[in-house]
C-alpha positions as CSV (number, residue, x, y, z in Angstrom):
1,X,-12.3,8.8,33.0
2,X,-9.4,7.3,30.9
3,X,-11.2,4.5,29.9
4,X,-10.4,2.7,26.6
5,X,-13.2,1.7,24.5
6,X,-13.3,-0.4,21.2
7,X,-16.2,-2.7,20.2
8,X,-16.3,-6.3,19.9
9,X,-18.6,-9.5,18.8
10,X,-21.8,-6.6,18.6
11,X,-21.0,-5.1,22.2
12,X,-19.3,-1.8,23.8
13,X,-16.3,-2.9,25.6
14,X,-14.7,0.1,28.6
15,X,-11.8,-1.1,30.0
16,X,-9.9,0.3,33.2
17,X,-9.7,3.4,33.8
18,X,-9.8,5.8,37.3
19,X,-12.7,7.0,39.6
20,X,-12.7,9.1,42.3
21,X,-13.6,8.2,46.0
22,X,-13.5,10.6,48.8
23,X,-10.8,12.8,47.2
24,X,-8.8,9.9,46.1
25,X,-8.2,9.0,42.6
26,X,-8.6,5.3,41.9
27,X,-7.5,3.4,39.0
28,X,-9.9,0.5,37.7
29,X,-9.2,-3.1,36.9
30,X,-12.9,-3.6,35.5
31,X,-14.0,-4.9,31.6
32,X,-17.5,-4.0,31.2
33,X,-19.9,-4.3,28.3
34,X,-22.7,-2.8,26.7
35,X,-25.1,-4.5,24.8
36,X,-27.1,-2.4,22.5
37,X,-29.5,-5.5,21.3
38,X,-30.2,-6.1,25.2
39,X,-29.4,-2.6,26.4
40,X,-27.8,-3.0,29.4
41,X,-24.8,-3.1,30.9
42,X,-22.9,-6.4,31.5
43,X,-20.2,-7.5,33.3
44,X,-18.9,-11.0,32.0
45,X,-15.0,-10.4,31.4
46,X,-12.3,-11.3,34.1
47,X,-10.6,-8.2,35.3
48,X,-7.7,-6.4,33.9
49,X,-4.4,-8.2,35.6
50,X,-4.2,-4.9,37.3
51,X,-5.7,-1.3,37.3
52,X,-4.7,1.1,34.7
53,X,-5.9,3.6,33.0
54,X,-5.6,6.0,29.6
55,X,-4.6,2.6,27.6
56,X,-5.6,2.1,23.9
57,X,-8.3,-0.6,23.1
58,X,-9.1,-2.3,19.3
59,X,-9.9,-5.3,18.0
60,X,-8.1,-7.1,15.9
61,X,-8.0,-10.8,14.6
62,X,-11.5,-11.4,16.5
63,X,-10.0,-10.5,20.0
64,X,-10.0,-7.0,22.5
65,X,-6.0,-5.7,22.7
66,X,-4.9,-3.0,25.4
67,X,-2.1,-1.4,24.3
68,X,-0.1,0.9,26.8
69,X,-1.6,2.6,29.6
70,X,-0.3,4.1,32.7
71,X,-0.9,2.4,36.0
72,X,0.4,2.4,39.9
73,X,4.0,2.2,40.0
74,X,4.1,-1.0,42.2
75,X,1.5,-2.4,39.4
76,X,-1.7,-3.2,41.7
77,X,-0.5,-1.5,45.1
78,X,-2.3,1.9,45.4
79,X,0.1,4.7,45.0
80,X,0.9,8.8,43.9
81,X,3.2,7.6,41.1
82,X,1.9,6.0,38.2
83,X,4.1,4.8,34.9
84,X,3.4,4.5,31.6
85,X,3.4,0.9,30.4
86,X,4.8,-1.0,27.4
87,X,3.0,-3.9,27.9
88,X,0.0,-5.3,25.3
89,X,-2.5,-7.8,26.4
90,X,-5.6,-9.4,24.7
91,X,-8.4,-11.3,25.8
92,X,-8.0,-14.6,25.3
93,X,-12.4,-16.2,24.7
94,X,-11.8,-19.9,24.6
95,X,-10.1,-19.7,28.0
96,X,-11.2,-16.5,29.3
97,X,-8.0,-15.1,30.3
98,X,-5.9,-12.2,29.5
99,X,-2.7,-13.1,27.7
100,X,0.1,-10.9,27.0
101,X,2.3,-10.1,23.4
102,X,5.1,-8.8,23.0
103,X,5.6,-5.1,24.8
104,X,5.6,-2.2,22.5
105,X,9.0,-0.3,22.0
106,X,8.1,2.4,24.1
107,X,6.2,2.5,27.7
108,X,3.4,4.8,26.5
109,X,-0.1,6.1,28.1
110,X,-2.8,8.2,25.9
111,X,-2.1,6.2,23.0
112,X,-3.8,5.8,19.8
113,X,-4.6,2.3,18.6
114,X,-5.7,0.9,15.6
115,X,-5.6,-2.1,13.3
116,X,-5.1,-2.7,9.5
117,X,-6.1,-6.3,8.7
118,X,-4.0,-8.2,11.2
119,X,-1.5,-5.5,12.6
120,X,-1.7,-3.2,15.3
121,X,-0.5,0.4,15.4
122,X,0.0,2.5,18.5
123,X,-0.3,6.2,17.6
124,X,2.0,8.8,19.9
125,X,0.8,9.1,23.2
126,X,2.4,10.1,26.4
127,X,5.8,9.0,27.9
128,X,6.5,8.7,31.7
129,X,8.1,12.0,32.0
130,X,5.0,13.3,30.2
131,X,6.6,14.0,27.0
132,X,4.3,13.8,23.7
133,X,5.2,11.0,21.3
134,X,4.4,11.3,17.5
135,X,6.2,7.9,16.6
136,X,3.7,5.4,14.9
137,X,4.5,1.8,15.7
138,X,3.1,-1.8,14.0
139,X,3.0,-4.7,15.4
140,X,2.7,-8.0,12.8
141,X,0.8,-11.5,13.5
142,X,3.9,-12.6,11.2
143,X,7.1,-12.2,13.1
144,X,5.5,-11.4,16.6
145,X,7.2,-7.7,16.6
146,X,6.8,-4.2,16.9
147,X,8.7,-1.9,14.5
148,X,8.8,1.8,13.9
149,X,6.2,2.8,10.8
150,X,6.5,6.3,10.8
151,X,6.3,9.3,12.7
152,X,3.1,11.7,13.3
153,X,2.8,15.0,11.3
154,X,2.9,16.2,15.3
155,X,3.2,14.9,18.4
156,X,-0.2,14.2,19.6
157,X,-1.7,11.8,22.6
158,X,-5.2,11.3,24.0
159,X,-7.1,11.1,20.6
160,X,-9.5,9.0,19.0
161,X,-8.2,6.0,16.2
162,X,-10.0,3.3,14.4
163,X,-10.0,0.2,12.5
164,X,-9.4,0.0,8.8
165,X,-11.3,-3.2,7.0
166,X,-8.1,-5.7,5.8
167,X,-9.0,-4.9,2.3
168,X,-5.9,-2.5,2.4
169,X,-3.2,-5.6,3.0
């Protein structure tokens, strides 16, 4: 549950997201892939940095982001509080690491992501305090920043978003 999920190179990609164990919710660190042409399951991607769950996942410029997300407040020490993050990481092939860009504005969990030709949008989502966001952010390849876009037609968090072809830049 709370997994994010975006394809890449050909494969399903679910990233994080929280299991239960003996009563216990757990949040999950793991990347794991599907691939349809083999049709199985595989598990070549380093971890997460840490746990989290209910992030957004898209490709953009040939590489996974994950956008947001809330995880343990003490990052990877198990505990009742989580936080909604700010922080955007993508997977980085040639070294096989995950590298970090600059946070979003917000600290947000249930978020939308997409991406127009080289820019990445988070879509509303959640604060820590649980409030509903409808503010639609970009971030740019160009100057390396998030910015405010515009705003929802209503709040909204935990839906679906895609990828729009960069015919449209």
């Amino acid at each position: 549950m709370g997994a994010g999920v975006c394809s890449h190179r050909g494969q399903v990609w679910v990233i994080g997201g929280m299991s239960e164990s003996r009563g216990k919710i757990n949040l999950i660190h793991e990347v794991r892939c599907y691939d349809p042409q083999m049709g199985e399951w595989i598990r070549n991607i380093p971890n997460l940095p840490y746990p989290r769950a209910f992030i957004g996942a898209v490709e953009c410029m040939n590489r996974v982001f994950v956008m947001g997300g809330t995880s343990y407040a003490d990052s990877d020490i198990y505990s009742d509080e989580l936080n909604s993050l700010d922080e955007v990481i993508y997977f980085e092939e040639d070294d096989r690491t995950w590298k970090t860009i600059t946070p979003m504005m917000d600290p947000r969990h249930f978020v939308g992501a997409a991406a127009v030709g080289k820019s990445l949008f988070a879509l509303g989502g959640l604060s820590s305090l649980e409030e509903a966001i409808d503010e639609v952010n970009v971030y740019t390849e160009t100057n390396k920043q998030w910015h405010k876009c515009t705003n929802l037609p209503v709040s909204l968090c935990g839906f679906a978003a895609t990828t729009i072809p960069s015919i449209l830049n």
